[in-house]
Structures are given as C-alpha cells and as structure tokens.
C-alpha positions in Angstrom: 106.5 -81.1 99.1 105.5 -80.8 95.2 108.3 -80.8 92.7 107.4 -78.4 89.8 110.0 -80.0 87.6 109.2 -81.2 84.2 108.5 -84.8 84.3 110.5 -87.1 82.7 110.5 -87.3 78.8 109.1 -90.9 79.0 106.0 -89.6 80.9 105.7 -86.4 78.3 105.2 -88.2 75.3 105.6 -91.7 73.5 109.1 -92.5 73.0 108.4 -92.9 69.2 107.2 -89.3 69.0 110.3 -88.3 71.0 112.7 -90.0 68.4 111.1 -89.2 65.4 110.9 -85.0 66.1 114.5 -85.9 67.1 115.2 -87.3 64.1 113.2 -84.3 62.3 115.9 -81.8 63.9 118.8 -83.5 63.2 118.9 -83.4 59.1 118.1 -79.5 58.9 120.8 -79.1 61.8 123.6 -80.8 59.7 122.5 -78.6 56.5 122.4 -75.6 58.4 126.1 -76.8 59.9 127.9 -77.8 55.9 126.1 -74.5 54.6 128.5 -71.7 53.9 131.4 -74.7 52.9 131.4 -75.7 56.4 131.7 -72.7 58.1 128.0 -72.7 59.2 124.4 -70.9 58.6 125.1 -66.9 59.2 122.4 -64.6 59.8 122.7 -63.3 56.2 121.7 -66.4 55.0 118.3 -66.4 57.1 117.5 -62.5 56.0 118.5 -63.3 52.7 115.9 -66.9 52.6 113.2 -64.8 54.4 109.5 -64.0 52.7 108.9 -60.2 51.9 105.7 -59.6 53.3 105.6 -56.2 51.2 106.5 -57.8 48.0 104.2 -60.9 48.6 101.5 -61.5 45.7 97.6 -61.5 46.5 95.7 -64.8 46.1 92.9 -65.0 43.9 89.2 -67.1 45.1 90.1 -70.8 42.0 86.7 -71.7 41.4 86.6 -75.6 41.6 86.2 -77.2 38.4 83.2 -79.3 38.0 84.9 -82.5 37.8 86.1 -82.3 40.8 83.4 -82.0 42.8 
C-alpha cells in the first residue's frame, strides 16, 4: 500500500536548515507576542505597518557612475 504522508522532517531537509528557519520564526513570534505591552500583535497593527500601494513613489532608471563600473 503507498503511504501519501509527508515524510519525516529528517528526510525533507538537513537538520541545520530545519533549526535555523526555526530559529528565524521564533524571534519575530516573541515581538509579535510583547507588542501591544504584552497583550499581543492585533490586526490593527498589521493594517496600520502595511505598504500603500496607491501612495507608493515611482522609481527612477540611477545611471551607474563610472567608477563603479
């Protein structure tokens, strides 16, 4: 019988890859926890942290200085 189940996280990736985006998710998880003087992140605070697309500033073509060439 085939078992479509995942296979185990050891076989998915490298265990040091595995810990470090662990590692990656756990700072910004404990910010988003302490914000709002412990009570937690509330959706007003994404909105609020959000890029306005309609507001957002055109780039302009920066020639590259000679010197850097």
């Amino acid at each position: 019988m085939y078992d479509s189940s995942p296979p185990p996280i050891s076989e998915s990736g490298h265990t040091g890859d595995v810990l470090a985006a662990l590692h990656g998710l756990v700072e910004p998880l404990r910010h988003m926890d302490a914000m709002n003087d412990g009570a937690g992140i509330r959706s007003e605070d994404l909105v609020a942290a959000h890029p306005r697309l309609d507001q957002a500033v055109g780039l302009e073509h920066q020639a590259l200085d000679e010197d850097e060439e």
